[in-house]
N, C-alpha and C positions, 0 to 999 in steps of 0.2 A: 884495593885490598880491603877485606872487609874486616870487621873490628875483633873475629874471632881466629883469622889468621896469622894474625901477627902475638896471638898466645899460644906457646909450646901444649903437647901432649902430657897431662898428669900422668904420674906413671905412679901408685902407692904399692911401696912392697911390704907385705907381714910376711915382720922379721921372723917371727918363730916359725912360722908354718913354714917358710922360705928356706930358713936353717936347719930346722926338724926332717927337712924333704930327702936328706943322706945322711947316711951314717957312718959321719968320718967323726964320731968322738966328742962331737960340739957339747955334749950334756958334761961334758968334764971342763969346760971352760967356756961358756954361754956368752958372757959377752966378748972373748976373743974370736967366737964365731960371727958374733954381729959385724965387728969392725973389719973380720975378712969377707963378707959380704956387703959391707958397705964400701970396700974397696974395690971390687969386683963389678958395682953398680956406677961406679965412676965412668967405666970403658961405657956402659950400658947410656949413661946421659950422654955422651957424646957422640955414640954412631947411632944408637936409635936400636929398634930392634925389626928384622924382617917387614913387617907390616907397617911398622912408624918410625920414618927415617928421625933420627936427630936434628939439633937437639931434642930431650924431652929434660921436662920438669920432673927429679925424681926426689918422692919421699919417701924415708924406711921408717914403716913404723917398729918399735919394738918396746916391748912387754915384762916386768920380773927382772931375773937378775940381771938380763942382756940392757938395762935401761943406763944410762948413762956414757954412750956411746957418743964421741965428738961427731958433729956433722963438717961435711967438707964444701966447698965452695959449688961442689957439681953433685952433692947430695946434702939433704936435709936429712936429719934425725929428729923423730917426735918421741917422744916417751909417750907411752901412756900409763895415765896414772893408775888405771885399773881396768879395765879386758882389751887388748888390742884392735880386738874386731869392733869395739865399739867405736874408737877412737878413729880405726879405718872409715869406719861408716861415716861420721861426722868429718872428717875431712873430704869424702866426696860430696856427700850434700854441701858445704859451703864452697868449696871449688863448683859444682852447678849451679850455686844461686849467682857468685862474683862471674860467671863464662857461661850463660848456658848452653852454648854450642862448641863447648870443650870438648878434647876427644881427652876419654879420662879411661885408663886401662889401671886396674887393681890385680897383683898378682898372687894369689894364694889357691891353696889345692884343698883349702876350708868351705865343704861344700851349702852350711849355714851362709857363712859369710860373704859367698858367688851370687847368692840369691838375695840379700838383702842389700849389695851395692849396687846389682842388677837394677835393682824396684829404683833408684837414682839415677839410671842412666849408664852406668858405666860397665866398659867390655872388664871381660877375666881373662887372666891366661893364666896356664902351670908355674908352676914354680921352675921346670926348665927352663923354661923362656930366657931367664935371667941369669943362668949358672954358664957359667964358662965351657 
């Protein structure tokens, strides 16, 4: 086994873009949106998705008033302290420097931000991907 297979699939979701993606109300309660999509990403780290079976390593980032969201044993939570996509981007780059041969999937429908995790290596998918 070689030393990049026995590290899971990064999997980073931006929260906002991720929760912004329907419009079921989230703007009247932003971080009860988070923690129902952080709930929701739980099934996600255990079966994997379509293309990447489980487990994956997943992290949510989230942004603003949805920041302070409990992470759970089968998701992390990052705040970011100021632009999410930033924050996104720097956690791919150091997950590529620690695994360069990670398979690292970043999930947002932020067509800026598809293109500058891209330039790092790593796949995008919609924001369906991850909705129930």
């Amino acid at each position: 086994m070689g030393e990049n297979e026995a590290v899971p699939a990064l999997l980073v979701v931006d929260g906002a873009n991720v929760v912004g993606s329907v419009p079921d109300g989230w703007w009247r309660d932003r971080r009860g949106a988070a923690e129902r999509l952080r709930d929701t990403l739980v099934a996600v780290a255990g079966r994997g998705l379509p293309d990447r079976p489980g487990p994956l390593e997943v992290v949510l980032v989230l942004e603003g008033a949805a920041r302070g969201v409990a992470g759970l044993p089968e998701v992390r939570v990052v705040d970011a302290s100021g632009s999410g996509d930033d924050r996104i981007v720097e956690l791919v780059r150091a997950a590529r420097a620690e695994h360069p041969g990670r398979d690292l999937l970043v999930v947002t429908a932020d067509r800026e931000l598809r293109a500058r995790v891209a330039e790092s290596g790593a796949a995008v998918a919609g924001p369906r991907s991850v909705r129930p």
